[in-house]
Structure formats: C-alpha cells, structure tokens
NUGUMAR-646500 format. One record per residue (C-alpha): residue in one letter; residue number from 1; y, x, z. Coordinates in nm, 4 decimals, m for minus. Layout:
BEGIN
<node r="A" k="NUM" yy="Y" xx="X" zz="Z"/>
...
END
This chain:
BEGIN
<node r="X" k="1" yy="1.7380" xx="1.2672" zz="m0.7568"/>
<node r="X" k="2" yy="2.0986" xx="1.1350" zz="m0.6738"/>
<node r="X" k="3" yy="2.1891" xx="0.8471" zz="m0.9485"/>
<node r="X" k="4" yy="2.5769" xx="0.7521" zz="m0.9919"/>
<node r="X" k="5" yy="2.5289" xx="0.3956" zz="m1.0322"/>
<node r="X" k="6" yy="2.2882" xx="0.1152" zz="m0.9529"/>
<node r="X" k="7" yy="2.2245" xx="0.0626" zz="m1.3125"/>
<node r="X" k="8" yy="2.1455" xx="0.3914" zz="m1.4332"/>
<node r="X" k="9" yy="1.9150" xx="0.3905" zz="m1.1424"/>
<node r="X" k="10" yy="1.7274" xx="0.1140" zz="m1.2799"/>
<node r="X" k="11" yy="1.7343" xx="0.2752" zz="m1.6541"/>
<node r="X" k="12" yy="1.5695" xx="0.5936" zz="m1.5072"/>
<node r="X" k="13" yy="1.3117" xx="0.4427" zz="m1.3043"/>
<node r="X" k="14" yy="1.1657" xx="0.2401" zz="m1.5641"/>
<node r="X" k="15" yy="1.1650" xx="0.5312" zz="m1.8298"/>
<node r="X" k="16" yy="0.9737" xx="0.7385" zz="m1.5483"/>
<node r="X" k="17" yy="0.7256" xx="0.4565" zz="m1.4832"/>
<node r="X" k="18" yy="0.6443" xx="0.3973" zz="m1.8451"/>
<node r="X" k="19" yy="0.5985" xx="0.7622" zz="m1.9176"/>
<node r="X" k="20" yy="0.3076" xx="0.7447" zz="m1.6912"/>
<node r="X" k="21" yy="m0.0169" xx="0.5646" zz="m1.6126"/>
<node r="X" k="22" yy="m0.0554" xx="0.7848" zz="m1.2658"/>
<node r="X" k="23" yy="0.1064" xx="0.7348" zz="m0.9470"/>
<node r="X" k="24" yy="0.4148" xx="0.8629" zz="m0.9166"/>
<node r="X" k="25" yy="0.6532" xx="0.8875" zz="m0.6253"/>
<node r="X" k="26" yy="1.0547" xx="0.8202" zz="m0.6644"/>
<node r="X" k="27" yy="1.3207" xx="0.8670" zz="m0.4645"/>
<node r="X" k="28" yy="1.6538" xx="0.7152" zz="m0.4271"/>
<node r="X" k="29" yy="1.9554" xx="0.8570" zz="m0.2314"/>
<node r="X" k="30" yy="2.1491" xx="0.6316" zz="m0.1292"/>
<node r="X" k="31" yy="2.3896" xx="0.8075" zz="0.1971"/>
<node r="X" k="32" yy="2.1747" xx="0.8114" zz="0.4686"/>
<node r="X" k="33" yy="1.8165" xx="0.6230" zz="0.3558"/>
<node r="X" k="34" yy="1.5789" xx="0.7170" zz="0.0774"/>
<node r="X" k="35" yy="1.4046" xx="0.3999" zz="m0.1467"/>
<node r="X" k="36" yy="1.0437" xx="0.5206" zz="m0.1972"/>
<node r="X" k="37" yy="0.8994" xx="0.3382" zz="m0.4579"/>
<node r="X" k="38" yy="0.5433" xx="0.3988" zz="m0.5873"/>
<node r="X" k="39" yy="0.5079" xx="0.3311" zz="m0.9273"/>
<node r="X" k="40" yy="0.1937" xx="0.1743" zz="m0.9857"/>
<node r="X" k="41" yy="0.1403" xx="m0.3224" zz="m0.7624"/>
<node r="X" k="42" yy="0.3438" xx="m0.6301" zz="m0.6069"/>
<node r="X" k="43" yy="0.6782" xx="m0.5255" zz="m0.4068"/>
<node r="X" k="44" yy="0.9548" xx="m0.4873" zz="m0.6036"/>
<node r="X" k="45" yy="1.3704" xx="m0.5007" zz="m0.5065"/>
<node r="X" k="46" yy="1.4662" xx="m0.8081" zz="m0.6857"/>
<node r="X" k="47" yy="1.7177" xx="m0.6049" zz="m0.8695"/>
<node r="X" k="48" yy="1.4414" xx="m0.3746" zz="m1.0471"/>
<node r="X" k="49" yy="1.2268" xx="m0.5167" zz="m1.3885"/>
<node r="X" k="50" yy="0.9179" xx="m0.4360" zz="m1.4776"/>
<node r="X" k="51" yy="0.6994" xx="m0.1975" zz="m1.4298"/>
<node r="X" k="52" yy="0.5565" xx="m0.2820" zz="m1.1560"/>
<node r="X" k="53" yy="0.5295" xx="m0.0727" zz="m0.8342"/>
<node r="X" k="54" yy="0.2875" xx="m0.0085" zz="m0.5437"/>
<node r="X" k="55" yy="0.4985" xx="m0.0161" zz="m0.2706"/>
<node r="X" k="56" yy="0.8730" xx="0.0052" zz="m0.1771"/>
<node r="X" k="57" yy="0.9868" xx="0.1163" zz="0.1070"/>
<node r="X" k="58" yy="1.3391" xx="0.1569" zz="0.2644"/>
<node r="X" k="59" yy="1.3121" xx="0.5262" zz="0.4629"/>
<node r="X" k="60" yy="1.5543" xx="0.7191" zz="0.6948"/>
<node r="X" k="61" yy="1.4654" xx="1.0837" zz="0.8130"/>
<node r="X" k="62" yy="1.8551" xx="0.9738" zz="0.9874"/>
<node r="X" k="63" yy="1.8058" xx="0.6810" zz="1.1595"/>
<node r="X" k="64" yy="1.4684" xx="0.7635" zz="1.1834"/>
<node r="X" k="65" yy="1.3503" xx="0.4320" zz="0.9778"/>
<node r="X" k="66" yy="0.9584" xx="0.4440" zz="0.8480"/>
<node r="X" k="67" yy="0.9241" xx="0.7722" zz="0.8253"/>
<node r="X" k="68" yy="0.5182" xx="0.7810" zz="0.8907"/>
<node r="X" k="69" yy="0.4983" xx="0.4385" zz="0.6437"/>
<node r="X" k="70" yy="0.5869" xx="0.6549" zz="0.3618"/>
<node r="X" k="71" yy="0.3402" xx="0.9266" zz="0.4107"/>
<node r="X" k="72" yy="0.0473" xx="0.6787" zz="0.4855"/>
<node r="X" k="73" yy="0.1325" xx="0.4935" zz="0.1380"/>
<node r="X" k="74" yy="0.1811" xx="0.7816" zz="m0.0454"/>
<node r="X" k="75" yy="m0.1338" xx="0.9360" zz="0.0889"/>
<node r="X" k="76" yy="m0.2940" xx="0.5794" zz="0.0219"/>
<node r="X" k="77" yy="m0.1749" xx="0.6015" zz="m0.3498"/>
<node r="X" k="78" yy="m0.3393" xx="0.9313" zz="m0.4316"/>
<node r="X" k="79" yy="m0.6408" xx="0.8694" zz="m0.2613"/>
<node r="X" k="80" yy="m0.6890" xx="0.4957" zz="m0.3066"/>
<node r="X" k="81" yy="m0.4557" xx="0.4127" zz="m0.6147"/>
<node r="X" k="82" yy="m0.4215" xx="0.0470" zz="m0.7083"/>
<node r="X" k="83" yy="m0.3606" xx="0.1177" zz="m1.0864"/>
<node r="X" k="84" yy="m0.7190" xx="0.1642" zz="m1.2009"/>
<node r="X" k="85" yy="m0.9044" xx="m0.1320" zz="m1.0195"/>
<node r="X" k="86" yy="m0.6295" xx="m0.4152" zz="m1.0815"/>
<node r="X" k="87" yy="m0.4140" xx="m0.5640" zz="m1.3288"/>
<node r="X" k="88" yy="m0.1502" xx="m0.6744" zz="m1.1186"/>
<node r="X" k="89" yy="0.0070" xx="m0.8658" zz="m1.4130"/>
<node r="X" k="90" yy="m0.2762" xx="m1.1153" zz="m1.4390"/>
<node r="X" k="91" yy="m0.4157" xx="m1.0601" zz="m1.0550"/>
<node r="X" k="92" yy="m0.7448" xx="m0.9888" zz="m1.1415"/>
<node r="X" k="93" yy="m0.9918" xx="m0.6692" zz="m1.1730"/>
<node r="X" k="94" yy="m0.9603" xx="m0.4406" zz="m1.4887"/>
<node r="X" k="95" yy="m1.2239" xx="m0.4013" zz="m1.6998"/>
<node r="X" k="96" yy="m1.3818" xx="m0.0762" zz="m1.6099"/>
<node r="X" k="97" yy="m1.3905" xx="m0.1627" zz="m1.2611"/>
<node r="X" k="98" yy="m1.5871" xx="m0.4765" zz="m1.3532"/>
<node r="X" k="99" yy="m1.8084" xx="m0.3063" zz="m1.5589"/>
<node r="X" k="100" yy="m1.8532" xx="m0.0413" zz="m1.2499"/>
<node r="X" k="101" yy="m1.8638" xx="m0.2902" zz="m0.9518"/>
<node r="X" k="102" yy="m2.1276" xx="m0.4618" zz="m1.1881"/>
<node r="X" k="103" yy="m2.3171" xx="m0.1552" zz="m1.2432"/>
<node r="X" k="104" yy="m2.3239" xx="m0.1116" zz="m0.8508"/>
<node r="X" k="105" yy="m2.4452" xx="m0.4537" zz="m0.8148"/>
<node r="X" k="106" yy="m2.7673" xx="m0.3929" zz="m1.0368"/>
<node r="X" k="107" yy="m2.8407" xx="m0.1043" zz="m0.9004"/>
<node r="X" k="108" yy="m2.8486" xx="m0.2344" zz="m0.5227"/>
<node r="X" k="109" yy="m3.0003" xx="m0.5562" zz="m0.5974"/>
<node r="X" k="110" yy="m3.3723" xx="m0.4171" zz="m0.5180"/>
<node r="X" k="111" yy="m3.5988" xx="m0.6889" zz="m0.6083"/>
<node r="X" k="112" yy="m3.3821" xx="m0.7394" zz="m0.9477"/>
<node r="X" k="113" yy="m3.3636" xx="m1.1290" zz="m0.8787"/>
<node r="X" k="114" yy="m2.9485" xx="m1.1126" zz="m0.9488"/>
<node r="X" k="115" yy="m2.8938" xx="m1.2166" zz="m0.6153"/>
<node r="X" k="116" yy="m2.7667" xx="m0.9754" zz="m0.3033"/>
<node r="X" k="117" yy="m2.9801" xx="m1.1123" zz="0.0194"/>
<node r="X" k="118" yy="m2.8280" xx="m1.0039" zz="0.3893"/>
<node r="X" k="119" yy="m3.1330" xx="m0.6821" zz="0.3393"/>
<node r="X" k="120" yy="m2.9449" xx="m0.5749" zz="0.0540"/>
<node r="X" k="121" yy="m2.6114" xx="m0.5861" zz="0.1571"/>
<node r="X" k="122" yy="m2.7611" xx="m0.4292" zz="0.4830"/>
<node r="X" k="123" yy="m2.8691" xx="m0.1353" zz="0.2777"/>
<node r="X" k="124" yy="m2.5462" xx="m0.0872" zz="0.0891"/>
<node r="X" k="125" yy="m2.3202" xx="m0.1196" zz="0.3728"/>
<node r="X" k="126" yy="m2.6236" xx="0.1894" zz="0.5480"/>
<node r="X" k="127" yy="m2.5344" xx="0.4093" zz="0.1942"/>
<node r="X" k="128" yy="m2.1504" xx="0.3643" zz="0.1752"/>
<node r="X" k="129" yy="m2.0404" xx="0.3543" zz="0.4703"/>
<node r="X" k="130" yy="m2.3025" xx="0.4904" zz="0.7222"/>
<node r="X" k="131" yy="m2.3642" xx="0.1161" zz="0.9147"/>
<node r="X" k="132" yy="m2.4977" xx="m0.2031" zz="0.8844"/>
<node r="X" k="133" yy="m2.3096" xx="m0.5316" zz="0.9246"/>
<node r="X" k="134" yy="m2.3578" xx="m0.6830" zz="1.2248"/>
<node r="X" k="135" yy="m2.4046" xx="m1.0504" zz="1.2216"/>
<node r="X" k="136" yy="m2.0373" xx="m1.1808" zz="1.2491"/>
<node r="X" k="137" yy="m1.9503" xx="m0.9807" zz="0.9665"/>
<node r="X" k="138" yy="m2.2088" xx="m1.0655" zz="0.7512"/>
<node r="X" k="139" yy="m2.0653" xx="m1.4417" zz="0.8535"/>
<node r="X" k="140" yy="m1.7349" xx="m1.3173" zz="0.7362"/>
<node r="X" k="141" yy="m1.8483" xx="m1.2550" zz="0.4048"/>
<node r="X" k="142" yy="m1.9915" xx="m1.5106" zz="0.3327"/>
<node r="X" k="143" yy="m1.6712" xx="m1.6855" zz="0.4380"/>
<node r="X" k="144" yy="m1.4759" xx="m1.4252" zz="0.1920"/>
<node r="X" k="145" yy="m1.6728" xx="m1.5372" zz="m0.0916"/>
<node r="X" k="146" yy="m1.6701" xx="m1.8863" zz="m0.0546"/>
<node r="X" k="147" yy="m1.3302" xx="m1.9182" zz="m0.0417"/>
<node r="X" k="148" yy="m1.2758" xx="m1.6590" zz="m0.3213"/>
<node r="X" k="149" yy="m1.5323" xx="m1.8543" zz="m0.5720"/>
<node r="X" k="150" yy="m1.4783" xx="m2.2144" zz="m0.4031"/>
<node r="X" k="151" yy="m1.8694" xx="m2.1818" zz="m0.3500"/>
<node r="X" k="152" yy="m2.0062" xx="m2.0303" zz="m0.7037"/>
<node r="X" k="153" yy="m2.0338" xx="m1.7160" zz="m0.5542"/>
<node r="X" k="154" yy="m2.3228" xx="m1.8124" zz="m0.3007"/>
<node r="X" k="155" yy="m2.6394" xx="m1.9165" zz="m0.3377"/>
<node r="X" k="156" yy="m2.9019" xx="m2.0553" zz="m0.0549"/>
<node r="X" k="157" yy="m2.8379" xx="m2.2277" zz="0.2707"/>
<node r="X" k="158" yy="m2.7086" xx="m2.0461" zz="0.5743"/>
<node r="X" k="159" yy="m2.8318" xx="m2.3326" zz="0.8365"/>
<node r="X" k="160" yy="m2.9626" xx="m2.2230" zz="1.1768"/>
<node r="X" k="161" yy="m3.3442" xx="m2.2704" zz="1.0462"/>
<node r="X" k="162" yy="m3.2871" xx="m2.0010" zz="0.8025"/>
<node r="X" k="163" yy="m3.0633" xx="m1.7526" zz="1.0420"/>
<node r="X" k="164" yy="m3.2726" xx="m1.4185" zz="1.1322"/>
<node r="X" k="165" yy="m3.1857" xx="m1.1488" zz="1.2861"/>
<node r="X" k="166" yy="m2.9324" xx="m1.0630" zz="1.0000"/>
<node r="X" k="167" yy="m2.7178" xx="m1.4136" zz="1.0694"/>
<node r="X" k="168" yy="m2.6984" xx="m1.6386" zz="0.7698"/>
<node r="X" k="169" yy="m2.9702" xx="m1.4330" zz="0.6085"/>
<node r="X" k="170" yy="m3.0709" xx="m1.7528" zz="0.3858"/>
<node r="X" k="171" yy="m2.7274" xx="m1.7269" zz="0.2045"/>
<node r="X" k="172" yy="m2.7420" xx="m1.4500" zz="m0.1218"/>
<node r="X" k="173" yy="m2.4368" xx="m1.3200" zz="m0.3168"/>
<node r="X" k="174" yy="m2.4446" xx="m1.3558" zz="m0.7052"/>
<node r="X" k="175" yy="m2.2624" xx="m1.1409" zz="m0.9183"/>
<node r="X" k="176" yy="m1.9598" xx="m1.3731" zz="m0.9161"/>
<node r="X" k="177" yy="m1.9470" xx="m1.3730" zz="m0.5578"/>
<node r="X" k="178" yy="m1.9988" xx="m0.9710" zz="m0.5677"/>
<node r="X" k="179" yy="m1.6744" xx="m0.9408" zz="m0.7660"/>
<node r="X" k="180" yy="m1.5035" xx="m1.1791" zz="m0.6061"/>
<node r="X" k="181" yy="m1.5366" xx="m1.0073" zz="m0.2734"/>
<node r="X" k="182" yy="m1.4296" xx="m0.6714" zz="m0.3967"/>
<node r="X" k="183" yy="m1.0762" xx="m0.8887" zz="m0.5586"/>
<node r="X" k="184" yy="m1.0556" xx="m0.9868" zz="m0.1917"/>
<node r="X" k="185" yy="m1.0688" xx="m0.5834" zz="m0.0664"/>
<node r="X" k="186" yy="m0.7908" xx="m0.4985" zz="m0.3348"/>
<node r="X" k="187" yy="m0.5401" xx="m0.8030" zz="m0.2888"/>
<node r="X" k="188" yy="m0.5391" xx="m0.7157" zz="0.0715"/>
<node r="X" k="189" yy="m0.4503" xx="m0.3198" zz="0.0565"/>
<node r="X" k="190" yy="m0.8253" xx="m0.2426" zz="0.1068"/>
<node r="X" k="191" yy="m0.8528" xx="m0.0249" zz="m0.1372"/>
<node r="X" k="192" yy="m1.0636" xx="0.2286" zz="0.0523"/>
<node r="X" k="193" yy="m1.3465" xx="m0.0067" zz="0.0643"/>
<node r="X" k="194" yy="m1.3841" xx="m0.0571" zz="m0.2617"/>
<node r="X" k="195" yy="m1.3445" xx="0.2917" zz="m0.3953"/>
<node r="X" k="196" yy="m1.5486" xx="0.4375" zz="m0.0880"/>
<node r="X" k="197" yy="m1.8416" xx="0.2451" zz="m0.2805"/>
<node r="X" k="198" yy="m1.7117" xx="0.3763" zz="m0.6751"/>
<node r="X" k="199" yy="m1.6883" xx="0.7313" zz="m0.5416"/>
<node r="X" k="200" yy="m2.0875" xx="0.6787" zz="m0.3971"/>
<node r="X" k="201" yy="m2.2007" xx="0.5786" zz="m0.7124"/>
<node r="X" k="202" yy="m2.0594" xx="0.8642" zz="m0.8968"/>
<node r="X" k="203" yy="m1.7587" xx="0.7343" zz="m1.0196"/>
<node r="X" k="204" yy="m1.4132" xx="0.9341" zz="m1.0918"/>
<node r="X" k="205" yy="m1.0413" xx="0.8548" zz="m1.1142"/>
<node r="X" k="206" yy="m1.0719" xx="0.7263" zz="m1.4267"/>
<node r="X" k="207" yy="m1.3667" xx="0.4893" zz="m1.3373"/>
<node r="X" k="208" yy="m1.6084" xx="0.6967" zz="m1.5744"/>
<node r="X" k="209" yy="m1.9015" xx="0.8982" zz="m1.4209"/>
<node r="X" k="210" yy="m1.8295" xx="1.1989" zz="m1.2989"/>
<node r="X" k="211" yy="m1.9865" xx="1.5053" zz="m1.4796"/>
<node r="X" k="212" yy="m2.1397" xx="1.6275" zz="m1.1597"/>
<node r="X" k="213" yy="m2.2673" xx="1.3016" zz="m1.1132"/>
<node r="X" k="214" yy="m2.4316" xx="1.2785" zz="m1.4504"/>
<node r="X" k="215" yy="m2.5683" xx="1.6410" zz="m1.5150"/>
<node r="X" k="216" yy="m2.6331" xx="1.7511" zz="m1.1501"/>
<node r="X" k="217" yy="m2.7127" xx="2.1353" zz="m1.0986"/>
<node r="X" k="218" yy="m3.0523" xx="2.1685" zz="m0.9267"/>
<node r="X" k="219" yy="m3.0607" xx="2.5094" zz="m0.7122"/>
<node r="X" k="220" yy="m3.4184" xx="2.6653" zz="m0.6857"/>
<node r="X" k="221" yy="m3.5459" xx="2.7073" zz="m0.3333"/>
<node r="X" k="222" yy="m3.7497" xx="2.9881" zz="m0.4758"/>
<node r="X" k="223" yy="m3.6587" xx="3.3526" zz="m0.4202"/>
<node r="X" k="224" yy="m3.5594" xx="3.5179" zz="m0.7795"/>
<node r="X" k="225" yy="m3.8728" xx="3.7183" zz="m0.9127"/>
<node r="X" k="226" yy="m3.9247" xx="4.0602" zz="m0.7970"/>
<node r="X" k="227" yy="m4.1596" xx="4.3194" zz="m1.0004"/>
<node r="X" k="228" yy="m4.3740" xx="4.5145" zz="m0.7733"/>
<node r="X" k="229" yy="m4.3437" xx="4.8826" zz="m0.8230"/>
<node r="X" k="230" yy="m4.7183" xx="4.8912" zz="m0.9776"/>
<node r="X" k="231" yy="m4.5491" xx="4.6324" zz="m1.2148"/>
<node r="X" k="232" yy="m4.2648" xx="4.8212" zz="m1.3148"/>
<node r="X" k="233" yy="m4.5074" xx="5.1377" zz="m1.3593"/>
END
C-alpha cells in the first residue's frame, strides 16, 4: 500500500494490527525499499507505538537489500508465530502455553517423581526431534536452566561421581526449570523448538488439541465382509 505521509502510515498500521490477533504482513513503499513489518514481538522503528511487531525489516528488490531475510521471517511467522507462546508485553509465556508445556512435562516425566532425569529428557529429545542429546548438550541445559531460574530449576548434583554415560546425569529438571528452558527457546527466535514439541503432543495454532489428535480415526486392517454366493442364495 503506498501511504502519503509518515503519520497516516502510523494511523493505518496500528488499526491493521489491532484488527487482528494473527500474523499479518505490511508493507511500506517508500521509493526504492519496502519496510516489512510483522505484526505480532520486540523490533519496532522508534517512530511506531504499540502494537507490537515480530520483526521489521528494511528490504530492497532495487538495491538488492535482504531480500531472502524477509521470506525466512515471514515463513518463520506462519509456521512458528511468536503471538501464541509469549506475551511480549510482560516477557513471559502465555497461559495456554504454560498449561501445554506443563501438560508435556507430566506426560514425559515416566516415573511421575516431578522431576525430568537426563533418561527422560533422552527420550523426549528421541520423540520430538528424532535424537538424543549428546553429553555437551545435555551440559548446556543444564547451564540454560540455571541461569534462567538462578538454580530453582535444578535439582541433584552434577559432580563427576554422579556423571554416566548421559553427562551430568545426577542433575533433574523440575517443572520450573522445564518452563524456564522453553522461555529461553522463545526469547532467542527458537521458536521451532518449542512448537516442534506442541505440534507432537497434539497441539494446534491455537494451543488447544487438535481434533485429529483427540478423536483419532482407526482404519481396519480387515478386508470389508464378503457374502459367499451359498450365502447370498
């Protein structure tokens, strides 16, 4: 859309992002570069109030100036939107995904002590994603949710006489820790980790089971019934 002024710019955007809880993708045309805005959580021009967007990005199919930046993030928006994990206003995880992540966290703690041991993090990471965490990266969670929970989030000892074959397999992750970890994936764009896991566990856009999910359609494997011809005799 070409605007006239600066202002009216600013007037329009904001109606468009309030009209709206999706993502939504807005152009500006200034001569020569496009402002792609995504409305829905952190980088703003200074000269644009709230709402909030995703990302802003100066673009020039001219110069050429980001041109592949603005179809990863607007890829990254439908797929992996912001909007429905995090409040971006208070910087921490909405609601529904806490009651989801939460949900997860029951379900994949196995021996239903509240704790998540290396094992169980082991088996998760197998689910999700298709591979366990090697050793330094189990380190590096630990390290995640330590700083993230200045210590709440962890329970046990990670000392060398408690190491296995998992690395710091001594060390668990409460529920705390848990959420904390998945703040961590969103506040540093990686959004795909944490709704990778959602999307496993059956959950939609809209952080409610899916349908499918909840009322799956079971296929017989046996061949549909055939009368003999004595039968139909």
């Amino acid at each position: 859309m070409r605007l006239t002024t600066r202002k009216r710019n600013e007037q329009r955007l904001c109606r468009l992002c309030r009209s709206t809880k999706k993502s939504r993708f807005v152009f500006f045309l200034p001569p020569r570069f496009f402002h792609f805005v995504l409305t829905t959580p952190s980088r703003l021009p200074p000269s644009l109030p709230p709402p909030p967007s995703q990302t802003c990005v100066e673009c020039s199919a001219f110069l050429p100036l980001n041109i592949s930046e603005v179809f990863f993030f607007a890829q990254n928006a439908v797929l992996h939107p912001t909007a429905p994990l995090y409040d971006t206003r208070l910087h921490t995880l909405k609601p529904l995904c806490v009651s989801a992540l939460s949900r997860i966290f029951r379900l994949i703690d196995t021996d239903k002590d509240g704790l998540l041991s290396a094992e169980e993090l082991n088996d998760f990471q197998r689910l999700v994603y298709g591979a366990p965490l090697q050793a330094r990266e189990l380190e590096g969670v630990w390290e995640v949710v330590e700083m993230m929970t200045s210590g709440a989030g962890l329970e046990g000892e990670g000392g060398e006489e408690v190491q296995g074959q998992h690395g710091g397999a001594g060390r668990e992750v409460n529920e705390e820790g848990w959420l904390a970890l998945h703040t961590y994936f969103v506040q540093k764009g990686r959004l795909e980790t944490t709704w990778k896991a959602l999307r496993c566990f059956g959950y939609g856009e809209d952080l409610s089971l899916r349908e499918e999910f909840l009322y799956p359609r079971f296929v017989s494997s046996l061949p549909p019934f055939l009368p003999s011809p004595a039968f139909s005799r």
